[in-house]
C-alpha positions in Angstrom: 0.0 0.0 0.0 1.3 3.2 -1.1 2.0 5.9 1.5 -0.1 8.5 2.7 0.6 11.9 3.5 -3.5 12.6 5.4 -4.8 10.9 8.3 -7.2 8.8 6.0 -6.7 7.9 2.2 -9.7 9.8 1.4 -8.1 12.8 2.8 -4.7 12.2 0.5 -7.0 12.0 -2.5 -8.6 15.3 -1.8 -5.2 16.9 -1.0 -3.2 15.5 -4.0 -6.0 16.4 -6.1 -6.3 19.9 -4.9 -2.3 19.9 -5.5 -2.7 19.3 -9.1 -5.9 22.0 -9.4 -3.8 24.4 -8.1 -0.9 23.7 -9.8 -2.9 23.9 -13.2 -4.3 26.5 -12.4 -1.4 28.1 -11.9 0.1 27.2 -15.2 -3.0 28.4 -16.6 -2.4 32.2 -15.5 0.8 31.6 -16.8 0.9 31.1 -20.5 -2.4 31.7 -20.9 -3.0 28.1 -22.3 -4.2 24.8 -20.8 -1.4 22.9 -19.5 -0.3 19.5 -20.1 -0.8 16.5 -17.6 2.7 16.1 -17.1 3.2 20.1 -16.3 0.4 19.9 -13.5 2.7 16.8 -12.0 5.5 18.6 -12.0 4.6 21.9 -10.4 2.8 19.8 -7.9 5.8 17.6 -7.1 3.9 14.8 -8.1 4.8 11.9 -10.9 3.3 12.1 -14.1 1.7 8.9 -13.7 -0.1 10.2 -10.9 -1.8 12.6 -12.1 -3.9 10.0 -14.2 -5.6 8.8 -11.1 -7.4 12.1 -11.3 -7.5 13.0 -14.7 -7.9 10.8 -17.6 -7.2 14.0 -20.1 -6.3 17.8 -20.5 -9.8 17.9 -21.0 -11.1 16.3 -17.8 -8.5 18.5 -16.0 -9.8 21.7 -17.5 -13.2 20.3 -16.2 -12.6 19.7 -13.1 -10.8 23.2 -13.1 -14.5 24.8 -13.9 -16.1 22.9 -11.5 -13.8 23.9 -8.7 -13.8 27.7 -9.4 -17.7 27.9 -10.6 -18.6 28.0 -6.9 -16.8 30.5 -5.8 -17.6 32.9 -9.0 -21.4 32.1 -8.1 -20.9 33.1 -4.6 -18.7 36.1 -5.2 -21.2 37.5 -7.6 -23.8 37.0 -5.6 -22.0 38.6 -2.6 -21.5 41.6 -4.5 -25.1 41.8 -5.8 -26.8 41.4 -2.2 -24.1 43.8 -1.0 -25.1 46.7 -3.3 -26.3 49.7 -1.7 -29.5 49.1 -3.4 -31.4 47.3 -5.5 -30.9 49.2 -8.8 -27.1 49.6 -8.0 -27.3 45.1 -7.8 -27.1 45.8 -11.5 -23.7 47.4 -11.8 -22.0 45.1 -8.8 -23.3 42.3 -10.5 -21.1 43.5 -14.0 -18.0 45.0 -11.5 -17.9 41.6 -9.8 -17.7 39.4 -13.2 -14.9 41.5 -14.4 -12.8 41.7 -11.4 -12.9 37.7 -11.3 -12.3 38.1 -14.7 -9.3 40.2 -14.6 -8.2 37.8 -11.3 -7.9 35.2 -13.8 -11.0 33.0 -12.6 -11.9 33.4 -17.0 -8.5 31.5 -17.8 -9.9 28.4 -17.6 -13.3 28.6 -19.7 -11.3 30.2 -22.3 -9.0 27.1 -22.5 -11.6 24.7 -22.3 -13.5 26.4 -24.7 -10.0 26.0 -27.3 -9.9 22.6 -27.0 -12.4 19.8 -29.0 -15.8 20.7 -28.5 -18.6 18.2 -26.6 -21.8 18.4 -26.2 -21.0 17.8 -22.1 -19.0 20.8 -21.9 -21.5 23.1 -23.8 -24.3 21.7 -21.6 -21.9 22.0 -18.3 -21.3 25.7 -19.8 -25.1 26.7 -20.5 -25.9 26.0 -17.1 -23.1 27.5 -15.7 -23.7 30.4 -17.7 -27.7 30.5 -16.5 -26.8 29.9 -12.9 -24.6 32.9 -12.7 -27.3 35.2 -14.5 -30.2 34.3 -11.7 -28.8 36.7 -9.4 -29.2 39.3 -12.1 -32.7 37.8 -13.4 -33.9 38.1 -9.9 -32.8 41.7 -9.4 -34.2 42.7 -12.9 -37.7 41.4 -12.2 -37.8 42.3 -8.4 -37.4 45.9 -10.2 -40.1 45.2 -12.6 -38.5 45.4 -15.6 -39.9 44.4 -18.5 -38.0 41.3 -20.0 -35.3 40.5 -17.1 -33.9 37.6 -19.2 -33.6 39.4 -22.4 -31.8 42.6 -20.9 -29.8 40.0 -18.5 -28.3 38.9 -21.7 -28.0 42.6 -22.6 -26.3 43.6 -19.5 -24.1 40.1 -20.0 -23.1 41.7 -23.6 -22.0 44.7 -22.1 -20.2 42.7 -18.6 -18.7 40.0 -22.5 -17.5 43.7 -24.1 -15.9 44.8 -20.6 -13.1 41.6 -20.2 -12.4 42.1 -24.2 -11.3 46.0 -23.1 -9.4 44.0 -20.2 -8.0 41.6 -22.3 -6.4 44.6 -24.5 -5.1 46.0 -21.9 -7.2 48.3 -20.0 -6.5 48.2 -16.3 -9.8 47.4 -14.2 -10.4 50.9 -13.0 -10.6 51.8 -16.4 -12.7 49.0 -17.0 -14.7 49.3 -13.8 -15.8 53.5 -14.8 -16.7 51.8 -18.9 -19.2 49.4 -16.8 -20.4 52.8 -14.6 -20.4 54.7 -18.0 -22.8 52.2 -20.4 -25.0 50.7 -16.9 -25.4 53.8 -14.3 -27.8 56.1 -16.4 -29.6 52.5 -16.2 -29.0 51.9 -12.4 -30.2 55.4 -11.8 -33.3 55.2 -13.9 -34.2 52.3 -11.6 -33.6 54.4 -9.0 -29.9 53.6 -7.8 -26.6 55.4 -7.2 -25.7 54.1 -10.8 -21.6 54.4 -9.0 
């Protein structure tokens, strides 16, 4: 029996396993591409053969990279929505608090995942992802009676998609942040928030 470094064998899973998500991840912010199996081993100090015991592919890694991170996005956004001084202003901390994740990196993996073969299980694991995240918004919109809250959800998700593009050409995130204030406060304030 191999040795463990956990009190139980269930606990040196988890660990190793958080070893390698962290290392990808890692890599990930690095080069901006997904890394390979045997680059995750490495930076974790773990054998290459190893890492297959948790991860049968780049894919599956990348996978299991989005469902690590999805959690904390959800409850970061939703953190910054029920935060917001009001209502209206849920709007504008919902778009502030996708692009800050975004500019932290938290994006990386989607984007490589999204590079690789497409599957119909990733673009269903994406899709609801993707409708997940928008519920706080959806709930904001129709608590403040607007008309449509999932069609201007995707509207105010168009503008939150145009936001990381400016980031990811180089824009710094206040600069990004006051473009979000610019093209959603005259919304926020005509549903009665701050709009900043």
């Amino acid at each position: 029996m191999p040795r463990i470094s956990q009190p139980t064998v269930a606990e040196h899973r988890a660990a190793r396993e958080r070893a390698l998500l962290d290392a990808a991840h890692d890599l990930l912010l690095e080069t901006g591409e997904a890394p390979s199996l045997s680059a995750v081993a490495e930076r974790a100090g773990l054998a290459r053969t190893s890492t297959y015991q948790y991860f049968g592919s780049k894919q599956e890694l990348l996978q299991a990279m989005v469902r690590d991170i999805y959690p904390r996005w959800v409850e970061r956004v939703t953190g910054a929505v029920a935060a917001a001084p009001t209502v209206a202003d849920s709007v504008l901390a919902y778009a502030e608090a996708n692009v800050e994740l975004v500019a932290e990196g938290a994006h990386a993996v989607g984007t490589a995942l999204a590079a690789l073969e497409p599957s119909e299980a990733i673009d269903q694991q994406a899709a609801s992802m993707h409708r997940d995240l928008q519920e706080p918004l959806i709930q904001t919109l129709t608590e403040l009676g607007v008309e449509s809250p999932e069609a201007i959800a995707e509207l105010v998700n168009a503008v939150v998609h145009a936001a990381t593009l400016q980031l990811e050409a180089g824009l710094d995130l206040d600069q990004v942040r006051n473009l979000l204030a610019t093209m959603l406060g005259p919304m926020v304030r005509e549903l009665g928030g701050r709009g900043r």
